[in-house]
C-alpha positions in Angstrom: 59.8 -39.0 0.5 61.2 -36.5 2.6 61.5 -32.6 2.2 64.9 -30.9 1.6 65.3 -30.0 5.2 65.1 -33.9 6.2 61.5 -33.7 7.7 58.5 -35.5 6.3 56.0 -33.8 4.3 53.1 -32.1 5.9 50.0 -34.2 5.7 48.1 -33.0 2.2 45.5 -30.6 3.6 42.6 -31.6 0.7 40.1 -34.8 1.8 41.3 -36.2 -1.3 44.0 -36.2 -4.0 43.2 -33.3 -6.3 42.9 -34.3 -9.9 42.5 -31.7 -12.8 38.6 -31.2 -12.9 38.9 -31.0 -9.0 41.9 -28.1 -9.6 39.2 -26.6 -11.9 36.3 -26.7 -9.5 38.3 -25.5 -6.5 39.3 -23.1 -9.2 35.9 -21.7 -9.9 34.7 -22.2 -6.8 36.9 -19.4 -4.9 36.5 -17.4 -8.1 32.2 -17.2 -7.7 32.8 -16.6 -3.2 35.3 -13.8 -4.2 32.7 -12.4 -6.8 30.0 -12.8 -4.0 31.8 -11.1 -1.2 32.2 -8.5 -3.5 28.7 -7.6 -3.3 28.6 -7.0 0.8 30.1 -3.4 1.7 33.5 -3.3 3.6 32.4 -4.2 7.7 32.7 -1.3 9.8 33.7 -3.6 12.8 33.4 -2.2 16.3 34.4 -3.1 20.2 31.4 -5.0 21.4 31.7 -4.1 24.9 29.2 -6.5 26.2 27.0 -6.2 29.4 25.2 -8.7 31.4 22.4 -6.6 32.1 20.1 -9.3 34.1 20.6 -12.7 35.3 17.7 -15.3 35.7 18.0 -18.8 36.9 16.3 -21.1 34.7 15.6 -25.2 35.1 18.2 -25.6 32.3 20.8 -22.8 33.9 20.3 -19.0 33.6 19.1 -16.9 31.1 21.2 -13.6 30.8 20.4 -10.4 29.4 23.5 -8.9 27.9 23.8 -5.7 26.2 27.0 -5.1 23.1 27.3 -3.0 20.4 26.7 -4.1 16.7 27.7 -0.4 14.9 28.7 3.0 15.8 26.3 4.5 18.2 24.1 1.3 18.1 23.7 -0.8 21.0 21.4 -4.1 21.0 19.9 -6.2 23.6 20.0 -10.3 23.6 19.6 -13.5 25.3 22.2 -15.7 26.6 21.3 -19.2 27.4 23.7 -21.0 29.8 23.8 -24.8 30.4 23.7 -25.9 34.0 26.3 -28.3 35.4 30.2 -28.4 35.6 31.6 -24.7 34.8 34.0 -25.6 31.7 34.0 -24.1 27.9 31.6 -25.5 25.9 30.3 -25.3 22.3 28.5 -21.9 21.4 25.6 -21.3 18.9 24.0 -18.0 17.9 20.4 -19.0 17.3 18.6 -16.7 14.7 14.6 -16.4 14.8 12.3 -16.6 11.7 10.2 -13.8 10.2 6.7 -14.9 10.1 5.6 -11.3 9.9 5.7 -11.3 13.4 7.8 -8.0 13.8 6.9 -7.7 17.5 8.7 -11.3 18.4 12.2 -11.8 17.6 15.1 -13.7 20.0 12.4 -14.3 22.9 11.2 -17.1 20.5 14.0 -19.1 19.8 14.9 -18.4 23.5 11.5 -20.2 24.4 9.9 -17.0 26.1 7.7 -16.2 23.4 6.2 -17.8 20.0 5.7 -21.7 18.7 7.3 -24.3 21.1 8.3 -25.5 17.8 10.8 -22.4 17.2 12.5 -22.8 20.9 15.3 -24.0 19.4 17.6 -22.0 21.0 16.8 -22.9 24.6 16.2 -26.9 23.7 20.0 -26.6 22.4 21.0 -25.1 25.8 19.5 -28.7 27.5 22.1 -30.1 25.3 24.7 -28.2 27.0 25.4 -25.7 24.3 26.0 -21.6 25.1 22.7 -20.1 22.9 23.2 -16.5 22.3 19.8 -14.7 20.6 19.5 -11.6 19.0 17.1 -9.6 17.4 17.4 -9.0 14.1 16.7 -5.2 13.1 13.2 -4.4 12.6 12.0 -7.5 15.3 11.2 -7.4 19.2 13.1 -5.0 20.7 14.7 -3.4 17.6 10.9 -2.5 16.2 10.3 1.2 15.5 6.8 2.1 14.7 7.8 4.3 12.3 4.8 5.4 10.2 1.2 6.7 10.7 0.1 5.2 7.2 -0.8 1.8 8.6 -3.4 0.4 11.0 -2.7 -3.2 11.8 0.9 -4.3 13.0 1.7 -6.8 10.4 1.1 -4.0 7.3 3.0 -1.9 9.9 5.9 -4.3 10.1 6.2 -4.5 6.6 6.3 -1.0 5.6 8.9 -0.4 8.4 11.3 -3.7 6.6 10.6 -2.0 3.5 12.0 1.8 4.6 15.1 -0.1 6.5 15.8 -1.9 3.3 15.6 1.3 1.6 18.1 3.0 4.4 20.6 0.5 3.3 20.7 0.7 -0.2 20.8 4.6 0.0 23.9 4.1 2.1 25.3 2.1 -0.3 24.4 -1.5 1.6 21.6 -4.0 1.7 19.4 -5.4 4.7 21.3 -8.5 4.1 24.4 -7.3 4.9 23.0 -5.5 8.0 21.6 -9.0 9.4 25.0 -10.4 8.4 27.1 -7.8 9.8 25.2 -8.0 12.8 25.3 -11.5 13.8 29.0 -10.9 12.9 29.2 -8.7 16.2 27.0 -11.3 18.2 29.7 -14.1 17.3 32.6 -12.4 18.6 30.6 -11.7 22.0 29.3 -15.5 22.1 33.4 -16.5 20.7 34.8 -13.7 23.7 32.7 -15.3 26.5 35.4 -17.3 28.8 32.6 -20.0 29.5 32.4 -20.8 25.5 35.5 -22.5 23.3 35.9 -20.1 20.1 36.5 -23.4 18.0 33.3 -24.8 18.2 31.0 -22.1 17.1 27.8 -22.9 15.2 24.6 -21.0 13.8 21.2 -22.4 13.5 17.7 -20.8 12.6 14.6 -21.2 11.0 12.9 -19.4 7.5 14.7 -16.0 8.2 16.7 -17.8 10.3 18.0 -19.8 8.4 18.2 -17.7 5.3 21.0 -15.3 7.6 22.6 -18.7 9.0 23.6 -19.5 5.4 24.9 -16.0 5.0 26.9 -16.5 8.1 28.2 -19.7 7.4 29.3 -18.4 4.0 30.8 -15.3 5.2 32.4 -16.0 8.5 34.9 -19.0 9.0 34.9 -19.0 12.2 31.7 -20.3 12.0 32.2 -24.5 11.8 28.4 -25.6 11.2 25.7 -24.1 10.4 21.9 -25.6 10.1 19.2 -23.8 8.1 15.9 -25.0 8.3 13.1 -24.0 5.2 15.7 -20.8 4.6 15.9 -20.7 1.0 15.8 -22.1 -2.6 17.5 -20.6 -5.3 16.8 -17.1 -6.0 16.2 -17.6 -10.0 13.4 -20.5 -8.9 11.6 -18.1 -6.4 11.6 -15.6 -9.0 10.6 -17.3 -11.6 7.2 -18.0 -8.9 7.2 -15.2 -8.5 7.3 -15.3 -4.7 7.6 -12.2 -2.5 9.9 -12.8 0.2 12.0 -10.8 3.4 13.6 -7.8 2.2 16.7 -9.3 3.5 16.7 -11.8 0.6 17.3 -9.4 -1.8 21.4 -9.4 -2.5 21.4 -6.4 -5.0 23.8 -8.2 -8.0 23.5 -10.9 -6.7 22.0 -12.8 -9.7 24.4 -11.6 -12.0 27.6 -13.5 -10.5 26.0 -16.5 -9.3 22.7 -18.0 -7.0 21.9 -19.5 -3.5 24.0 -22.9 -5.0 27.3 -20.9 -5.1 26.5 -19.9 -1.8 26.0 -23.1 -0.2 28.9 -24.9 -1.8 31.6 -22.0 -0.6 31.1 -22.9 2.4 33.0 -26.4 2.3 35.3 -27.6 3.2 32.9 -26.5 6.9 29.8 -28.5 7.6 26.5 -27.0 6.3 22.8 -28.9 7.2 19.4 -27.8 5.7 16.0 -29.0 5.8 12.8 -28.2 3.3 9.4 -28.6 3.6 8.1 -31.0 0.5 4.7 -28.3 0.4 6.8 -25.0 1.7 5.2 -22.8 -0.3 7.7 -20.0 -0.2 10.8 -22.4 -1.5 10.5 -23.7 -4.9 11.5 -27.7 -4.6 13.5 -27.4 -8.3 15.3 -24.8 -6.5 16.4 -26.9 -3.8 17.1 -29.7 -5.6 19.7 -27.5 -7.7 21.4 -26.5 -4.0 21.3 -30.1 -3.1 23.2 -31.7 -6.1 25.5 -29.2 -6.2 26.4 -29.8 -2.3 27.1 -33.1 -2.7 29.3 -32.7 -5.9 31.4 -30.5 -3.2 30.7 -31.5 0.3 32.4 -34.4 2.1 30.1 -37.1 2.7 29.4 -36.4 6.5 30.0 -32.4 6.2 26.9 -32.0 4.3 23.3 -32.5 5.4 20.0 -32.3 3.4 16.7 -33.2 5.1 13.7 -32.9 2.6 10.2 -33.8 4.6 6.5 -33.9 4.2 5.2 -30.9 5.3 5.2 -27.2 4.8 7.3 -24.6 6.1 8.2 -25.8 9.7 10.7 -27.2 11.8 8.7 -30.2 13.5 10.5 -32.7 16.1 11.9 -35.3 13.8 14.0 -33.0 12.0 15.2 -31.2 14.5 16.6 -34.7 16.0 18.7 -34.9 12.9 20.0 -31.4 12.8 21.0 -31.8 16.3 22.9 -34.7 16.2 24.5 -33.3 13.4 25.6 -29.9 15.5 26.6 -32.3 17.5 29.2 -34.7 15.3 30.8 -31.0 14.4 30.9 -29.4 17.7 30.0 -31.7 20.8 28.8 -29.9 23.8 
């Protein structure tokens, strides 16, 4: 067949050849991430006008401190983790730290400065050769305000000041999940701008908080072409059901009423999405997660989609991290 002009027909963009129920679950599918983005406020997007600030060598490369704008008036502080060796544009992943109720340590974990040598993921991926940017997330390290008297010990501190941002935000008409979002939106486009990083191969990995806002990321932001969450979620309607308390961050106000995590996971397709659970995590119902997982696979192709369920808790030990790298790696290289 050939089209009216005399050229051959572009090459069908789907995986597969659509049938009628796959029409209808495209269908639905761009219906429940339209009804979902509605729930995030319109980005107020600015310049990011980065800095290098400081310059380290390290015995994987240099460490950078670099300085960029995320909102009006707001400038943050972050890491960027540069692979030694011949100077050419690599892959580049924004690594995003975990909560643990550990509101004075934020990027300088994942950066291996500070924290679990189990959470360095950031600077193990830089020995791989990737470009590791890592921010703090508000309310963490650097971005920690003690803002009360009412509290004595930091962690009860730390909580009270996560629960008075998350309150700023919905007063404002916004939610501490779009803040994180929004956020790492503006560290992208300084790890995407950087001339020693290709802006086609740009992932996001992170652990329990971490990977809660990498899912968010990889959801909202197609520039983003992998992202790995490790013990970030379960559906929302399983956790509350458990009634389990999480981040204030997890809290999509609406959310519930147009859909759950599983939506969220399968708009990301046709991009590559990885996640791992902990088998006795007790913050991430398993019945939840199993819910995300069939619904992936219905929607994924084969290789785009990886689930890693383990025996343990809520970590992110060695043997799973093998896997999520070499899966990083399939979608971006190095």
């Amino acid at each position: 067949m050939v089209t009216r002009q005399g050229a051959p027909p572009a090459k069908h963009p789907w995986p597969r050849p659509l049938n009628f129920i796959s029409h209808c679950g495209l269908y639905r599918r761009v219906l429940k991430r339209a009804a979902i983005l509605s729930l995030f406020p319109p980005r107020q997007a600015v310049p990011p006008k980065p800095r290098v600030l400081a310059r380290v060598k390290t015995d994987y490369g240099a460490r950078e401190v670099i300085a960029y704008a995320v909102a009006p008036g707001e400038r943050v502080r972050a890491f960027l983790l540069l692979p030694g060796g011949r100077r050419r544009r690599r892959a580049g992943i924004l690594a995003s730290h975990q909560h643990a109720g550990k509101y004075e340590v934020g990027k300088s974990e994942p950066a291996g400065l500070a924290g679990e040598n189990m959470y360095h993921y950031g600077v193990e991926l830089c020995r791989r050769g990737y470009v590791v940017l890592c921010p703090d997330h508000l309310g963490f390290e650097e971005r920690y305000a003690r803002t009360t008297l009412t509290r004595r010990d930091a962690a009860s501190e730390g909580r009270e000041q996560e629960s008075l941002l998350f309150a700023d935000c919905l007063l404002h008409g916004s939610s501490l999940t779009a803040k994180y979002l929004f956020d790492m939106l503006q560290a992208l486009d300084v790890l995407g701008s950087d001339d020693r990083v290709d802006p086609g191969r740009l992932g996001v990995v992170g652990h329990s908080l971490g990977g809660q806002t990498a899912l968010w990321h990889a959801f909202y932001d197609e520039r983003v072409r992998v992202a790995f969450a490790s013990c970030g979620f379960s559906t929302l309607a399983a956790v509350q059901k458990r009634r389990i308390p999480h981040n204030f961050a997890s809290y999509l106000p609406h959310l519930l009423e147009v859909g759950d995590i599983d939506d969220v996971v399968a708009s990301i397709s046709p991009r590559a999405f990885g996640m791992s659970h902990g088998m006795r995590d007790p913050l991430f119902p398993m019945e939840g997660v199993r819910r995300i997982q069939s619904r992936a696979r219905r929607v994924f192709a084969g290789r785009d989609f990886l689930s890693i369920v383990f025996r343990g808790s809520h970590s992110f030990p060695d043997d799973v991290k093998r896997r999520a790298y070499a899966f990083l790696n399939r979608h971006l290289g190095t």
